[in-house]
C-alpha positions in Angstrom: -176.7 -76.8 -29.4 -175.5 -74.7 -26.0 -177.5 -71.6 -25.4 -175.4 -68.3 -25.0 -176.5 -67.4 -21.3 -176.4 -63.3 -20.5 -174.3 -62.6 -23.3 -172.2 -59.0 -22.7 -171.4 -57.0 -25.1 -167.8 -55.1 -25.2 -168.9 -51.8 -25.5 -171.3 -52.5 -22.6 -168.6 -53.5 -20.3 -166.5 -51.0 -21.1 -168.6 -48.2 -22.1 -168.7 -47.7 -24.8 -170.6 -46.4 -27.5 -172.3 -47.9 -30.4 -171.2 -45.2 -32.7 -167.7 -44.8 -30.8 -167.6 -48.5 -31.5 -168.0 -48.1 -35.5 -166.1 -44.9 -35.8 -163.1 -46.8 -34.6 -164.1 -49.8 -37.0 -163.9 -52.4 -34.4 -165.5 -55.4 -33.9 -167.8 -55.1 -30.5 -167.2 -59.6 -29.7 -169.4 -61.3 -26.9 -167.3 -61.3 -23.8 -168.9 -64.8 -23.0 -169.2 -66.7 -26.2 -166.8 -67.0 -29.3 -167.0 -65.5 -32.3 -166.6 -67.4 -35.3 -164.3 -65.7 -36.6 -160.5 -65.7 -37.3 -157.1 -64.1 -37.3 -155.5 -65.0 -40.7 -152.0 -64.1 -40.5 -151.7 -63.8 -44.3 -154.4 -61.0 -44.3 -152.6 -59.1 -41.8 -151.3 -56.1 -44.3 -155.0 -55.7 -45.7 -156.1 -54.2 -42.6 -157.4 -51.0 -42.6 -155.3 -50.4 -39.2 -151.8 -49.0 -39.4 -151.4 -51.3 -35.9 -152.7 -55.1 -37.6 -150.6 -53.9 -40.5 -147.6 -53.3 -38.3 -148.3 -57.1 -36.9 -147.0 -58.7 -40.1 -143.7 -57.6 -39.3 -144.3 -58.9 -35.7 -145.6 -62.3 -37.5 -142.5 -62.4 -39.9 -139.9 -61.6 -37.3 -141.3 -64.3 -35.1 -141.0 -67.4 -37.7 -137.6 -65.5 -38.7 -136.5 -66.1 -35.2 -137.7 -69.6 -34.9 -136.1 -70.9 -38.4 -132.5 -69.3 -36.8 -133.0 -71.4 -33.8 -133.9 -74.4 -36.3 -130.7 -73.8 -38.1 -129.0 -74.2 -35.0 -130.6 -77.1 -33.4 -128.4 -80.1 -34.1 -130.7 -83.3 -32.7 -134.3 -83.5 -31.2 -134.8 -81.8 -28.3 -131.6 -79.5 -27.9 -131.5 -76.4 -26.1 -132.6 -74.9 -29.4 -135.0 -77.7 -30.4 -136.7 -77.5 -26.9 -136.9 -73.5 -27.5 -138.6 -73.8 -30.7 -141.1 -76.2 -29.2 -142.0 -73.7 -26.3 -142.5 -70.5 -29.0 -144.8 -73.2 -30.7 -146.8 -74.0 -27.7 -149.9 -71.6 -28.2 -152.7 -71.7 -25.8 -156.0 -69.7 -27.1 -155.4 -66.4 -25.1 -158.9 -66.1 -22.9 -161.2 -63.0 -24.1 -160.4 -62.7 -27.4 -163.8 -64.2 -28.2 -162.5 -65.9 -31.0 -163.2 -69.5 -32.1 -165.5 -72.1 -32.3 -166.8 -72.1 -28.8 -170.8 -72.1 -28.7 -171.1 -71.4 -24.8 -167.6 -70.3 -23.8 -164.7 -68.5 -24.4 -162.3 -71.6 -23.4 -160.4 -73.2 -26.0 -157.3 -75.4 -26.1 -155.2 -74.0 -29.0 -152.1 -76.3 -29.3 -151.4 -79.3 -27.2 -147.9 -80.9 -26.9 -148.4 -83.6 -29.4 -149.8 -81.3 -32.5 -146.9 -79.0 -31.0 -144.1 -81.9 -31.5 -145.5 -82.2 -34.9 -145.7 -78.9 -36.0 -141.9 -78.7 -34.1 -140.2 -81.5 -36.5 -142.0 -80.0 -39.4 -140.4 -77.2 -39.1 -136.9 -78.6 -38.2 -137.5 -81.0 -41.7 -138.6 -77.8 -43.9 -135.4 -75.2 -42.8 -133.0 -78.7 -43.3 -134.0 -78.8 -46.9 -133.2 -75.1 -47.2 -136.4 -73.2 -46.8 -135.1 -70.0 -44.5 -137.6 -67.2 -46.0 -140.2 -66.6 -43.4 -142.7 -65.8 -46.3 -142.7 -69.4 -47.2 -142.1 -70.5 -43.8 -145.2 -69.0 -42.3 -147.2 -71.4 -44.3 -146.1 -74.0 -42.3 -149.3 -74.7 -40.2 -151.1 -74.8 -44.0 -149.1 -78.5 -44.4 -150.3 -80.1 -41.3 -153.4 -82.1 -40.5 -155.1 -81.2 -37.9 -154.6 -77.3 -37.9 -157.3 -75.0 -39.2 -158.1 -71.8 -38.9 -159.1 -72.1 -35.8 -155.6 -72.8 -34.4 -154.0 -70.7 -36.9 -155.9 -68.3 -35.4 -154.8 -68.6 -31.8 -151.5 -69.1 -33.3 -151.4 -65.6 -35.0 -153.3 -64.3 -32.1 -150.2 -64.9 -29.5 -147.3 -64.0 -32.0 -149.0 -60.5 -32.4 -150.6 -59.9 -28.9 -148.8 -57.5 -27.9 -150.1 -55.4 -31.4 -153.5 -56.1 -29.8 -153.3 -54.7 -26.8 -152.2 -51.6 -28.7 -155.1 -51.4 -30.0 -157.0 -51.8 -26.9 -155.0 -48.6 -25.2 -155.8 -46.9 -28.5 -159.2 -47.7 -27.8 -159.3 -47.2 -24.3 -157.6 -43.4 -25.3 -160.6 -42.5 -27.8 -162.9 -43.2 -25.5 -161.4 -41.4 -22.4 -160.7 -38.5 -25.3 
């Protein structure tokens, strides 16, 4: 089993305090080593922060987005087929210390081939009519190969932009 070697602390890095830490209810990760712990998109309106409730609608929109390029794609690997397949592409975004890495914070997320997969999935699922993103989102849910790892670093990429928010909002209470 790989030995976490100096591990740093968030708050250290940055900081910040312990107490500031759990006042603001967030999780202070391992900068060096991933947590095992997940995104799960479908928990995303549970959260007790306005901002990872706002990133269901981020979530939705996205799969909205990629079922209207779907609907136009007419063959495999179309302008709009070869769009779809980019959007799917997700890499695990360094530093979010999420995963299953025991030493690292270096994952793979994706790779073409379970991309491709999850790609003509999706293209079979919107021609048989499924168009509600509710239903589309648990997409990744049929495939082998995808757990919640991946889904993870799935959700993690559709909603980044919702988490560096949050950072700035952290970074603000801290400086305030």
């Amino acid at each position: 089993m790989a030995k976490i070697k100096n591990p740093l602390q968030f708050s250290r890095y940055f900081g910040i305090s312990d107490s500031m830490m759990i006042r603001l209810g967030i999780l202070d990760p391992t900068l060096n080593v991933d947590a095992k712990l997940f995104i799960d998109p479908l928990l995303l309106s549970h959260s007790q922060h306005e901002e990872m409730r706002q990133a269901e609608n981020t979530y939705k929109s996205f799969f909205a987005d990629i079922i209207k390029l779907l609907q136009a794609s007419q063959k495999e690997k179309d302008i709009a087929w070869r769009t779809v397949y980019r959007r799917l592409l997700f890499r695990e975004i360094k530093g979010t210390c999420l995963g299953y890495g025991a030493a690292s914070i270096r994952g793979s997320g994706f790779g073409p081939k379970l991309t491709a997969q999850i790609t003509a999935t999706a293209k079979e699922i919107v021609d048989l009519g499924v168009t509600d993103p509710d239903l589309f989102i648990a997409l990744p849910l049929l495939e082998e190969n995808i757990g919640p790892d991946l889904i993870s670093d799935m959700t993690t990429n559709i909603i980044i932009e919702n988490l560096r928010f949050i950072r700035k909002k952290v970074e603000m209470g801290v400086k305030g």
